[in-house]
C-alpha positions in Angstrom: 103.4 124.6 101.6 105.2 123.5 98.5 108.8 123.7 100.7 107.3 122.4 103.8 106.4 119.3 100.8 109.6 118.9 99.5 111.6 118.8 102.4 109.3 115.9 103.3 109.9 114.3 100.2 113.6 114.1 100.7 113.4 113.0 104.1 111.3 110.0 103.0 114.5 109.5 100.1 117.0 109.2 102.9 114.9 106.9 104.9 113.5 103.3 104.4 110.2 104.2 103.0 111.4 103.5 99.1 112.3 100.3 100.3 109.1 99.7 101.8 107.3 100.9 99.1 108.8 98.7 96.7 108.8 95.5 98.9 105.1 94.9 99.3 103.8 95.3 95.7 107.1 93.0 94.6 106.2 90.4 97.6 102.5 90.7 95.7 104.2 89.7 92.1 106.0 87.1 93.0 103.1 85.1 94.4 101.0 85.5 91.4 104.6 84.5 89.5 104.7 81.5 91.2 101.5 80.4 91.8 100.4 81.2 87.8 103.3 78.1 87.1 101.6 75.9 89.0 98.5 76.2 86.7 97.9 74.2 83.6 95.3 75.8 81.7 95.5 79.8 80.7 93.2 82.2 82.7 91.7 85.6 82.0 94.2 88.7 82.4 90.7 89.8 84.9 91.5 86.7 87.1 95.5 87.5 87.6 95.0 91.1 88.4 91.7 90.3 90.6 93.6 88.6 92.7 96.4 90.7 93.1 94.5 93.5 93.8 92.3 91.3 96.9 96.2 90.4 98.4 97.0 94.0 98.0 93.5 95.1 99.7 92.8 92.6 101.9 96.7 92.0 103.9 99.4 94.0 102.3 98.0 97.4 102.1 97.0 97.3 105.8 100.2 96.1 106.9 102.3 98.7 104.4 100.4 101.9 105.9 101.0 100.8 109.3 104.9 100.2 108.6 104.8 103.3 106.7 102.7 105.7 109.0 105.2 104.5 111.9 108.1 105.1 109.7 107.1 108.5 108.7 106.5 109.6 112.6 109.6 108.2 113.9 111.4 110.5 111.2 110.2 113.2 114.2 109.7 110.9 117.5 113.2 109.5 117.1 115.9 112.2 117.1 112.8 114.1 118.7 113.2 116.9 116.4 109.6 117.8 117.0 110.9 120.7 119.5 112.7 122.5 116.9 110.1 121.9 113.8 107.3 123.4 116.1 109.9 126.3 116.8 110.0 127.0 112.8 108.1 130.2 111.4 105.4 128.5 109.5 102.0 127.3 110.4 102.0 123.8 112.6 99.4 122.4 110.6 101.3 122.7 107.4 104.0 119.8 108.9 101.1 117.4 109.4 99.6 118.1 106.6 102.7 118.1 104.4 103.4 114.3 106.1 99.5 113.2 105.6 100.4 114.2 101.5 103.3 112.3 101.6 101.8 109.2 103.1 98.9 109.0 100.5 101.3 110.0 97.6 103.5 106.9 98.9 100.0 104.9 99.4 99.2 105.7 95.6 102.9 105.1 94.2 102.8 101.5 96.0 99.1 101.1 94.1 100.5 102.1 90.7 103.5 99.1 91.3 101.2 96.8 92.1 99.8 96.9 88.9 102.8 97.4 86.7 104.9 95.0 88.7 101.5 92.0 88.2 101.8 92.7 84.8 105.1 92.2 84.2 105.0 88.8 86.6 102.4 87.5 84.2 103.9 88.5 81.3 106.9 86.5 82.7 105.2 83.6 83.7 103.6 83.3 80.2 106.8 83.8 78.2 108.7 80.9 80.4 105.8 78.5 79.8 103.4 79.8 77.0 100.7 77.5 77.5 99.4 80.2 80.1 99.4 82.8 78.0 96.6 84.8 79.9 93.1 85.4 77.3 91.0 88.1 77.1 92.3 91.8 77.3 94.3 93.2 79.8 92.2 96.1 80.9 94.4 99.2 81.8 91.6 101.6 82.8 89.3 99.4 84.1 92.1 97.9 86.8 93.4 101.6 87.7 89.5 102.6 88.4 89.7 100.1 91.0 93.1 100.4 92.6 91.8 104.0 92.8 88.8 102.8 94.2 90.8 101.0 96.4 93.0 103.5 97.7 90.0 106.4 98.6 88.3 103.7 100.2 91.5 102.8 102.7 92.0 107.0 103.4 89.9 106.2 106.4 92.5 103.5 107.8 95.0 105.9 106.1 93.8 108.2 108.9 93.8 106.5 111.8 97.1 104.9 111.6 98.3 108.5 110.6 97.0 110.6 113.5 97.8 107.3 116.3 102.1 107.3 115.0 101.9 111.5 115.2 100.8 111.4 118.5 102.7 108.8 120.3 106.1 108.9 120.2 106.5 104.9 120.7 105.8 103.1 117.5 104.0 100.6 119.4 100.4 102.4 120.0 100.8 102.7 116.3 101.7 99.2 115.6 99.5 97.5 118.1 96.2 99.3 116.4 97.8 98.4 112.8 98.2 94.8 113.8 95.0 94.7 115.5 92.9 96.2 112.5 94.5 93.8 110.3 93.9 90.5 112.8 90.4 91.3 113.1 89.6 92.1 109.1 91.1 88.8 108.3 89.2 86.2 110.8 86.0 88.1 110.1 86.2 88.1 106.5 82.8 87.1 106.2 80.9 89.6 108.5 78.1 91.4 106.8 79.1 94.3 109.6 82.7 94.6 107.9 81.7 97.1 105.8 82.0 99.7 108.4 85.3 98.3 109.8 88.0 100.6 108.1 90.7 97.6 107.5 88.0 96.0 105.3 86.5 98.9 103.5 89.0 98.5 100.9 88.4 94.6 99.8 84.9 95.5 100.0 85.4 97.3 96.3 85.8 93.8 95.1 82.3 92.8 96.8 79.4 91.4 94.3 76.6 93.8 96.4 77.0 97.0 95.0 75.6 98.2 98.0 78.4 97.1 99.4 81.2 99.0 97.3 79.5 102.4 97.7 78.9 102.2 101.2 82.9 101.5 102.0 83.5 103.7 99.2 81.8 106.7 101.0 82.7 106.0 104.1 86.3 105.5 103.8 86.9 108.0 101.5 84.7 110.9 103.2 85.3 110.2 106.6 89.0 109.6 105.7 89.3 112.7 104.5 87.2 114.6 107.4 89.7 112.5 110.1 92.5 113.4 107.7 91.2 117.4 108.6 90.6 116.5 112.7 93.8 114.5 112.7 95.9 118.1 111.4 93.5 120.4 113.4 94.6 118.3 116.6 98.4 117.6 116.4 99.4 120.6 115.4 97.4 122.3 118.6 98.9 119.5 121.1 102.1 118.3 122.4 103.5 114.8 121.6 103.2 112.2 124.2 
């Protein structure tokens, strides 16, 4: 399993997923760069990394596991090297499962820049005009609880958009659900229902209810994981479409 792992890793080194990776938590910093100028008064650290975390959970985290759940399938789908992988003498489910690592790993990477890469925005913002110097303390733990939080809570999107780009070898299917999950968690922010809908689950750890948070909590993260175990179970017994 550990080879099976590493050759995934350096396919993802030769591909655009780095790039990926690093784009949507630095598209996250400079907003809260720019928008922290326009203020006059200094905020709480809490407020600044809040809010980073809601962009993150809310639009960018959705949209980043559909790009990268698309890109990691069409690794396969486009030289369609699928044949000769399947051919290989190792167990089939160790290639999804090796590529359903790799996904959260990258998932979890992208959640650790977010937060260094909002530090260092505010930090930067504060040292060109100092009057915002942020108050209060910047809470390490506390913010990395909930980026965790965050990130269990998404493994049941995680899923989906994983086991939709293995199966079809068009990107579209994959894109069109990724797109569509996204469109309908943003114009029904409000819905009490949302809590079920997997493309909200994860801003739902920044809900008041606590009801709310361990409901999404439980049901991204265990059901994630269960689909996660389906997902494997059925790709590596069918053929790709």
């Amino acid at each position: 399993m550990l080879a099976v792992l590493s050759v995934e890793v350096r396919k993802l080194n030769r591909s655009l997923a780095l790039l990926l990776a690093l784009a949507a938590p630095t598209l996250i910093a400079i907003f809260v760069f720019f928008n922290m100028l326009r203020g006059k008064e200094p905020q709480p650290w809490e407020m600044y990394l809040q809010s980073s975390t809601a962009i993150w959970a809310f639009f960018m985290l959705p949209m980043s596991v559909t790009a990268l759940t698309a890109l990691v399938a069409q690794m396969e789908h486009g030289p369609r090297a699928w044949d000769h992988l399947r051919c290989l003498p190792l167990a089939r489910w160790k290639l999804y499962a090796a590529k359903a690592i790799c996904v959260l790993a990258a998932v979890a990477i992208m959640s650790v820049l977010n937060l260094a890469l909002t530090w260092g925005a505010v930090t930067l913002a504060s040292t060109i005009k100092p009057v915002l110097v942020p108050t209060g303390v910047f809470d390490l733990g506390a913010q990395a609880v909930l980026l965790g939080k965050v990130l269990l809570s998404a493994t049941l999107m995680i899923a989906i958009q994983f086991w939709i780009a293995l199966r079809f070898s068009s990107f579209v299917p994959a894109l069109a659900v990724g797109i569509g999950g996204t469109f309908f968690s943003v114009v029904a922010t409000s819905a009490k229902q949302g809590v079920f809908f997997p493309w909200q689950m994860p801003i739902n750890m920044l809900a008041v209810e606590p009801w709310r948070v361990t409901t999404a909590l439980v049901l991204g993260g265990g059901l994630g994981l269960v689909m996660l175990m389906l997902a494997v179970a059925h790709l590596s017994r069918r053929e790709v479409l």
